[in-house]
N, C-alpha and C positions, 0 to 999 in steps of 0.2 A: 665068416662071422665078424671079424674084426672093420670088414667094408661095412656089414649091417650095421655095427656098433657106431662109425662114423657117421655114417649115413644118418642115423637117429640120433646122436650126438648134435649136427650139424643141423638136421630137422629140428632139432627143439631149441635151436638158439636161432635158426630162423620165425620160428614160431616167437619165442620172446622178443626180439628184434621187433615181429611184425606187431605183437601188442606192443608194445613200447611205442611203436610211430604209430600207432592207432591214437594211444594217450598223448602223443605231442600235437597231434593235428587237435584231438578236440579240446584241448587245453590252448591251440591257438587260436580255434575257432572261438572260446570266450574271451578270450583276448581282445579281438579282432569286432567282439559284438559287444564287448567295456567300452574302447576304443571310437565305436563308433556313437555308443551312448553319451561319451562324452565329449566326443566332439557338436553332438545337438545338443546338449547342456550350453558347450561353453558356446553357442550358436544363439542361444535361446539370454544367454546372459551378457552377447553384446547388443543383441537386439534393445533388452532393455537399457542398457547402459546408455546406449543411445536416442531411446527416447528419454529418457532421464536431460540425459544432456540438451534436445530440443526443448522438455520443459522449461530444465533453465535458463535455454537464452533467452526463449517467452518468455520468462518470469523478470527476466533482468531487462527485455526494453520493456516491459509492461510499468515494472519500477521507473524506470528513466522516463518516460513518457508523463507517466505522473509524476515525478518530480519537476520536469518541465511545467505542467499545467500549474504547477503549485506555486513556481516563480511565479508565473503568471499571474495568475491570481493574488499574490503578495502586493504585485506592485500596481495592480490596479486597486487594492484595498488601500495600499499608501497613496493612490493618488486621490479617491474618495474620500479618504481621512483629511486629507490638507485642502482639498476641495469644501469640507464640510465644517474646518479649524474658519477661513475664511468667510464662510457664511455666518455662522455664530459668532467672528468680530465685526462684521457687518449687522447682525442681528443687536449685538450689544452697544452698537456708536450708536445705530438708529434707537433704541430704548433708552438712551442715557440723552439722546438730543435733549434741547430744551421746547420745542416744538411738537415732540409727541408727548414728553412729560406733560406739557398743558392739555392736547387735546385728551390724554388717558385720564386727566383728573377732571377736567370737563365733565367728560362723556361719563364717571363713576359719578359723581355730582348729581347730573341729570339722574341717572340711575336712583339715587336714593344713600348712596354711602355718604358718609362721616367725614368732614377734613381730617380724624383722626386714623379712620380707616384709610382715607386715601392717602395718608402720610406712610404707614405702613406697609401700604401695597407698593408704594415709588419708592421707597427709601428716604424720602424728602421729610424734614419737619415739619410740624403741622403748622405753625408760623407762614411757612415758604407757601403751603397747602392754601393757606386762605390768602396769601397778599396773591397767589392767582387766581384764587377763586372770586378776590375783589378788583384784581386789575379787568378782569370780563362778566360781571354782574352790571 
């Protein structure tokens, strides 16, 4: 009797024993399936880290590039602008000449205008306006 006592003694802590490692394997199996959930997470979250990061080097020579064209462009705008300062004191010697001054009050003359108007349109007195109007009559 006291073998059978053992015996069933010993059987029922095998028997716990054996649930007990039943419960640690499938508590390692979700371990084991966390585990591998997050390592395709953390899979999935360098993936994009790293397109993130090819955006931005795009994004940063996309910047560069246009900032480049923009010097550019600056300094052909400043050389157009001085290019165009130059014409317009060329535009202004030639309009101040005393040689177009005559033929502009001439040719307004002929037209029909006023030595007074044509004094106002040259900036000239009207005075100045007729002694040319009379030095070529």
């Amino acid at each position: 009797m006291v073998f059978y006592l053992i015996t069933l003694t010993l059987t029922l802590v095998e028997l716990a024993l054996f649930i007990m490692l039943l419960r640690f394997f499938r508590r390692l199996q979700k371990s084991e399936q966390l585990l591998t959930e997050l390592q395709a997470n953390q899979n999935g979250i360098l993936n994009k880290l790293a397109l993130n990061a090819s955006l931005e080097r795009e994004l940063m020579q996309s910047f560069a590039q246009r900032q480049q064209e923009l010097t550019q462009l600056d300094l052909l705008l400043e050389e157009r602008s001085a290019d165009l300062r130059k014409l317009l004191e060329q535009a202004e010697s030639v309009c101040r000449s005393p040689q177009f001054l005559r033929e502009l009050i001439l040719s307004g003359y002929r037209r029909g205008q006023t030595p007074g108007q044509l004094a106002r349109g040259t900036g000239l007195s009207v005075e100045e306006v007729e002694l040319i109007l009379s030095q070529n009559a």
